[in-house]
C-alpha positions in Angstrom: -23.1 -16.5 -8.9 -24.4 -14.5 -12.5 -25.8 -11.8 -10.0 -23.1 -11.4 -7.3 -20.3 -11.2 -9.6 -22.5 -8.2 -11.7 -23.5 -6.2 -8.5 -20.1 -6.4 -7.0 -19.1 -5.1 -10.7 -21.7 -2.3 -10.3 -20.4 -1.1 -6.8 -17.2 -1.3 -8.6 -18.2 0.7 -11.2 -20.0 3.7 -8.9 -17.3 3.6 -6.3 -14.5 4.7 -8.6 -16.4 7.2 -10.3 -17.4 8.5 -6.8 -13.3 8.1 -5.8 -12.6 10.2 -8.9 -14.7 13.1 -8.2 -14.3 13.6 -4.9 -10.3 13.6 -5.8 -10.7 15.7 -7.9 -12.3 18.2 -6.3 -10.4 18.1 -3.2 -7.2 18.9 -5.2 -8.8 21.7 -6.4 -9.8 23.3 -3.2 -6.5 23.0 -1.5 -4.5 26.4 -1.4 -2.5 27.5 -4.2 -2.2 26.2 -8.1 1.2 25.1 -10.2 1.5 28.4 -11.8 1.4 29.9 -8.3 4.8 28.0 -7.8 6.2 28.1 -11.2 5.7 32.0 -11.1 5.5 33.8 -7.8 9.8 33.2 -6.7 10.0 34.6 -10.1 9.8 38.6 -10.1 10.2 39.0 -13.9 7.3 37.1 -14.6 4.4 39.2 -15.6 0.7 38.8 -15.1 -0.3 37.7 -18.8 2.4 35.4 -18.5 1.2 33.9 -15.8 -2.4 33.8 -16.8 -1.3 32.2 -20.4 -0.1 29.1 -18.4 -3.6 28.8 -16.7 -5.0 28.5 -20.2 -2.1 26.0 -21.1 -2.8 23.6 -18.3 -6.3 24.3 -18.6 -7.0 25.6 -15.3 -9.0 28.8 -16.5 -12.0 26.2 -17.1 -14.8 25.8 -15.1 -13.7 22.4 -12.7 -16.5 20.7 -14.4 -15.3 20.8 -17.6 -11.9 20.2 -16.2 -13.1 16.9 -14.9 -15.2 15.8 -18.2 -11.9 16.5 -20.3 -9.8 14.1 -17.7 -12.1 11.6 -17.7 -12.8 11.7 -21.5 -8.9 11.1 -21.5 -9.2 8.7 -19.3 -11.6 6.2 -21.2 -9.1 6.4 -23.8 -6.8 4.9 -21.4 -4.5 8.5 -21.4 -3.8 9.5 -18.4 -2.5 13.0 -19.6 0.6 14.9 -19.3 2.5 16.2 -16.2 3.5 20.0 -15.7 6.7 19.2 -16.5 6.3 17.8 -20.2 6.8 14.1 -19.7 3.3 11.8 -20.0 2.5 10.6 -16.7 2.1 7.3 -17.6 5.9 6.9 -18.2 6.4 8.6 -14.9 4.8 5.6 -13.0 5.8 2.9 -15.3 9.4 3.9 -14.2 8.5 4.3 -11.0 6.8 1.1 -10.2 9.4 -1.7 -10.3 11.7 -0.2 -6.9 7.9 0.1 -5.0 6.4 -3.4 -6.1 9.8 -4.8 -5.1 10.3 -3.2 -1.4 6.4 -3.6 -1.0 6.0 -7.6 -2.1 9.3 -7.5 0.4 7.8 -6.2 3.0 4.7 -8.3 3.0 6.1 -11.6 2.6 8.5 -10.4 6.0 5.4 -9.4 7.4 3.5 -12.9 6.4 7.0 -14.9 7.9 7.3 -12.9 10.9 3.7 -12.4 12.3 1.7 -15.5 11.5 4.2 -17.4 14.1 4.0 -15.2 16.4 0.0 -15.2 16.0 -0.3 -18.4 16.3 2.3 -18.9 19.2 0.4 -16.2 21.5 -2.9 -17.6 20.7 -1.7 -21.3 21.8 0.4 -19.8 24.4 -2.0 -17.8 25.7 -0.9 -15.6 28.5 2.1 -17.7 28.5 5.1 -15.3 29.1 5.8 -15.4 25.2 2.3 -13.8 24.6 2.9 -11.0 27.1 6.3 -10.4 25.7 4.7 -10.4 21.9 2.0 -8.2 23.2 4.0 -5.5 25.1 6.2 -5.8 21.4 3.3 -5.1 19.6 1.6 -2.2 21.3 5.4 -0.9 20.8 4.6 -1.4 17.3 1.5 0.4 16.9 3.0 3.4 18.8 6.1 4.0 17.3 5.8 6.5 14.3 7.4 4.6 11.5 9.7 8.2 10.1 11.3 8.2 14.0 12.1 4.6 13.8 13.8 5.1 10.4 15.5 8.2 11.2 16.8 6.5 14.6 17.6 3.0 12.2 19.5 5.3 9.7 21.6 7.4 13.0 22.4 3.7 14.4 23.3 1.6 11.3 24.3 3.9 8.8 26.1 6.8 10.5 27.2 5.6 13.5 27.9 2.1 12.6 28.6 2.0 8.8 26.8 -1.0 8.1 24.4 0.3 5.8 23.2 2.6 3.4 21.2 5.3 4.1 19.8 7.1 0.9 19.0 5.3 -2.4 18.5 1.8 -3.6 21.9 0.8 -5.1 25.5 2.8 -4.8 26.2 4.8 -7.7 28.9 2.4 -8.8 26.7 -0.3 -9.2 26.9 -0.8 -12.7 30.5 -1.4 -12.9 29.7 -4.4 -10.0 28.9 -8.3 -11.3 24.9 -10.0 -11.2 25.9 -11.2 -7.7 27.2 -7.8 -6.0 24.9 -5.8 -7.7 22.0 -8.0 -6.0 24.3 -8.0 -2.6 24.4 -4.1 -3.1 20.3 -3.7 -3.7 20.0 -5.7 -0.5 21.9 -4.2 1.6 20.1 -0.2 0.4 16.7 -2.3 1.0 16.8 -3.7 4.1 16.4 -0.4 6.2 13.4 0.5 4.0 11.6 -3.7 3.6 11.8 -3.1 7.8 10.5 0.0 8.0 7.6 -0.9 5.5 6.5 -3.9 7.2 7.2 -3.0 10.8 3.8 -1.4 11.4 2.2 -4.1 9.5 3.7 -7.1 11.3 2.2 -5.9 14.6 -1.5 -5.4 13.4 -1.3 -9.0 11.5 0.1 -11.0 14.3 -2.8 -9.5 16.6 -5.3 -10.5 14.0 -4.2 -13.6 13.6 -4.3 -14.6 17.1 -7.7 -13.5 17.2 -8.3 -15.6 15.0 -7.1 -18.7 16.3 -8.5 -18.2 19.7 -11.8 -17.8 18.3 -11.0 -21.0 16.0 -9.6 -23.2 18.6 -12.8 -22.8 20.9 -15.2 -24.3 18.1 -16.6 -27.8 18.9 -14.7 -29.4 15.6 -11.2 -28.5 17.0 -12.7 -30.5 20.0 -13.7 -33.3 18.4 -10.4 -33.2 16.6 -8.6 -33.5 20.0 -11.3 -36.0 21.4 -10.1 -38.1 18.4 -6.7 -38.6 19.4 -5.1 -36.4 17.1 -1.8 -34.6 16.9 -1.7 -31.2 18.8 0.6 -30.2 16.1 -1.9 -31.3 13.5 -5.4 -29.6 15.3 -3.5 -26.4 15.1 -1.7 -26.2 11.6 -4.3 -28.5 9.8 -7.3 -27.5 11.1 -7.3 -24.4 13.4 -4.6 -22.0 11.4 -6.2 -23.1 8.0 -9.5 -21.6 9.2 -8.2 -18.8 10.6 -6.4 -17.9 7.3 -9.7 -17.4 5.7 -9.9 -13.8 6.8 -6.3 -12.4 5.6 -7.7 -12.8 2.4 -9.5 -9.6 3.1 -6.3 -7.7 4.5 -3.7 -9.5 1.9 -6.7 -7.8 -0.6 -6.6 -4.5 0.7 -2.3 -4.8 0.6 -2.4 -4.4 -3.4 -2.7 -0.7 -3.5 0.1 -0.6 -1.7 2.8 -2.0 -4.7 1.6 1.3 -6.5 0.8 3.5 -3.3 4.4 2.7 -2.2 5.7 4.6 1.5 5.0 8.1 1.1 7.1 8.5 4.3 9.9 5.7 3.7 10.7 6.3 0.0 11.3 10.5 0.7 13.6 9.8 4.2 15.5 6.9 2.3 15.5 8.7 -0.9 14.0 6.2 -3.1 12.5 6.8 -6.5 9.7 5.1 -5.9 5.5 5.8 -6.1 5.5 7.0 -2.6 8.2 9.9 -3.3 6.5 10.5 -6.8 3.2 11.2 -5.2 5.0 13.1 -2.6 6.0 15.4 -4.8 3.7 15.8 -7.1 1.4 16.9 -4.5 3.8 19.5 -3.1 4.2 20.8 -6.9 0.1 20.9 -7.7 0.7 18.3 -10.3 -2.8 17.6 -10.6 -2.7 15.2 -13.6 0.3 12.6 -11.8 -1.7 12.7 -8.2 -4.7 11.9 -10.7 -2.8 9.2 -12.6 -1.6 7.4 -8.4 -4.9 8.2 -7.1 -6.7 6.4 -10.0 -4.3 3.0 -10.0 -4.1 3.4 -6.4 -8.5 3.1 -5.9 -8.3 0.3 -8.9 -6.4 -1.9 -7.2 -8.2 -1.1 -3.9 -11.9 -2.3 -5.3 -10.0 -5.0 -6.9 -8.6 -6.1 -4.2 -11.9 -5.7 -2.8 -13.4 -7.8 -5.5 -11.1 -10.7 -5.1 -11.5 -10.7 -1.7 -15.6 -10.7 -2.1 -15.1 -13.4 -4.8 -12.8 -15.5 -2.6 -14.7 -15.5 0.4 -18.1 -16.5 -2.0 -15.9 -19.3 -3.4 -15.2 -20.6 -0.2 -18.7 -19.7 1.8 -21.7 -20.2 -0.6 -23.4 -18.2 2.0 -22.1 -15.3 1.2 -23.0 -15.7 -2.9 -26.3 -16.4 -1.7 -26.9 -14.0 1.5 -30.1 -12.7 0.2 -31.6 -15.9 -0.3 -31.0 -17.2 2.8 -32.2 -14.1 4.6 
C-alpha cells in the first residue's frame, strides 16, 4: 500500500507541474496582453507609458523567467497580485462560498434525480419508462445549457414573474429576517442549481443504468434470486451497491467543479461566483487570477483523482496490487 500511495503521489506531483507549464504558456500565446487593454482605448497614453507597465507586471521578461518567479511565489504559498491591485487570493476566497454552494446544490439534485431514474430504466428495461427517460436524456445531452437558461429566464422570470433572473439575493436582502433571507437566496438559486446540474443529471442516470444492467446479469444476483430473496432487496442491497462503486470516480472528478464554478451560468445569471471571475479575468489578460483558478482548479482534479485511486484500492486489493498479480 507504501508503494501505490507514493507513485500515485509521484504522478501527482509531475502532472501538476506539467498542468502549470502548459497553462502558462498557452496564456501567453493567446493574442493580445493587459497593457494592450488598459492602453490602446486610451489615445493620451504614450508609448513609454505603456512600456513602463510591461516592466511593472513583469511582462518584458523572458516567459521562462516569468514562470520561475510565479512558481517561486507559489511554493511560498502566494499566489501573487491581480492587475487591478487586490491579491488574488482574496479574490477567490470571496468568490468561493456562492460557487461551492450552487455546485454541492447541483450535485446532490443530480445524485436525487438520476440514480432513480438509473436504476428504474435498467430494471425496467425497455419498459415504456426507459424509452421515455432515454428520449429525456438524449434531450439532455443536446440542449446547450446557455439556451435553456436564457429560454428558463424569458419563461419564469420575465414573462411569468416567478423568479429572479440576475444575482443571488435582492438588494434588500439585508433589511429581510434569517428565514426570508434564506427564502430570497432560494428563490435567485433555483434557475442557476437547475441549469448546473441539468447536463449532469442526464450523463449520470445513463451511467448508472449501465451499471446495473451489467450488475444484475452476474451469477451472485442470481443466486440472490434463486435464494428466495426480496426483488426489492437483490436490487438496492446487492445490485445498486455494486454499481455505486464506479461514481466514486465521477463524484471525484466533480470537486474541481466547487472552485471551477459555471463559466456560462454564473455570467448569464450574474453571479459573483468562480465561473464569472475566471470569465473575466481571461477576457482582461489577468494572467496571475487565471493562474491562481487554473492551479486550485487541477489540485482538486488530481485529488479527486487520488481519492478515487485510493477508494477503489481500499475496496479492490487488486488494484493496490495490479503489478503483482500481473
Amino acid at each position: 500500500m507504501t508503494a501505490f500511495l507514493f507513485q500515485k503521489a509521484w504522478q501527482f506531483v509531475i502532472a501538476f507541474f506539467a498542468i502549470t507549464v502548459i497553462t502558462f504558456g498557452i496564456m501567453h500565446l493567446a493574442p493580445g496582453e493587459p497593457t494592450d487593454i488598459q492602453t490602446e482605448m486610451n489615445p493620451r497614453v504614450s508609448a513609454q507609458a505603456r512600456e513602463h507597465l510591461r516592466r511593472l507586471y513583469g511582462l518584458d521578461q523572458p516567459l521562462y523567467i516569468q514562470y520561475e518567479r510565479w512558481l517561486k511565489r507559489f511554493l511560498t504559498l502566494d499566489l501573487g497580485t491581480a492587475f487591478d491591485g487586490q491579491p488574488v487570493t482574496e479574490k477567490i476566497v470571496e468568490r468561493i462560498p456562492i460557487t461551492a454552494v450552487i455546485e454541492l446544490l447541483s450535485l446532490g439534485l443530480i445524485l436525487v434525480v438520476a440514480v432513480p431514474i438509473g436504476v428504474l430504466s435498467a430494471i425496467k428495461q425497455h419498459s415504456w419508462f426507459d424509452k421515455v427517460t432515454t428520449l429525456a436524456v438524449f434531450i439532455g445531452f443536446a440542449t446547450p445549457s446557455f439556451w435553456l437558461a436564457l429560454l428558463l429566464m424569458i419563461l419564469f422570470g420575465v414573462h411569468l414573474g416567478w423568479l429572479p433572473i440576475s444575482g443571488y439575493q435582492s438588494l434588500d436582502a439585508r433589511g429581510l429576517s434569517f428565514g426570508g433571507r434564506l427564502l430570497d437566496w432560494g428563490r435567485h438559486l433555483i434557475l442557476p442549481v437547475f441549469i448546473s446540474a441539468f447536463g449532469g443529471i442526464a450523463g449520470f442516470s445513463r451511467y448508472i443504468r449501465s451499471k446495473m444492467l451489467e450488475v444484475v446479469r452476474q451469477d451472485y444476483i442470481r443466486t440472490a434470486r434463486a435464494k428466495g430473496l426480496k426483488e426489492t432487496t437483490v436490487i438496492f442491497k446487492h445490485a445498486l451497491r455494486n454499481a455505486l462503486i464506479p461514481i466514486i470516480t465521477l463524484l471525484g472528478l466533480s470537486i474541481p467543479g466547487l472552485v471551477e464554478g459555471g463559466v456560462i451560468f454564473e455570467t448569464i445569471f450574474s453571479i459573483p461566483g468562480m465561473g464569472q471571475l475566471f470569465y473575466q479575468s481571461v477576457v482582461a489578460r489577468d494572467y496571475p487570477v487565471v493562474m491562481g483558478m487554473t492551479v486550485i482548479a487541477s489540485i482538486l482534479t488530481l485529488f479527486g483523482n487520488f481519492v478515487a485511486d485510493l477508494a477503489y484500492a481500499l475496496v479492490d486489493p487488486k488494484v493496490r496490487l495490479g503489478k503483482e498479480a500481473r
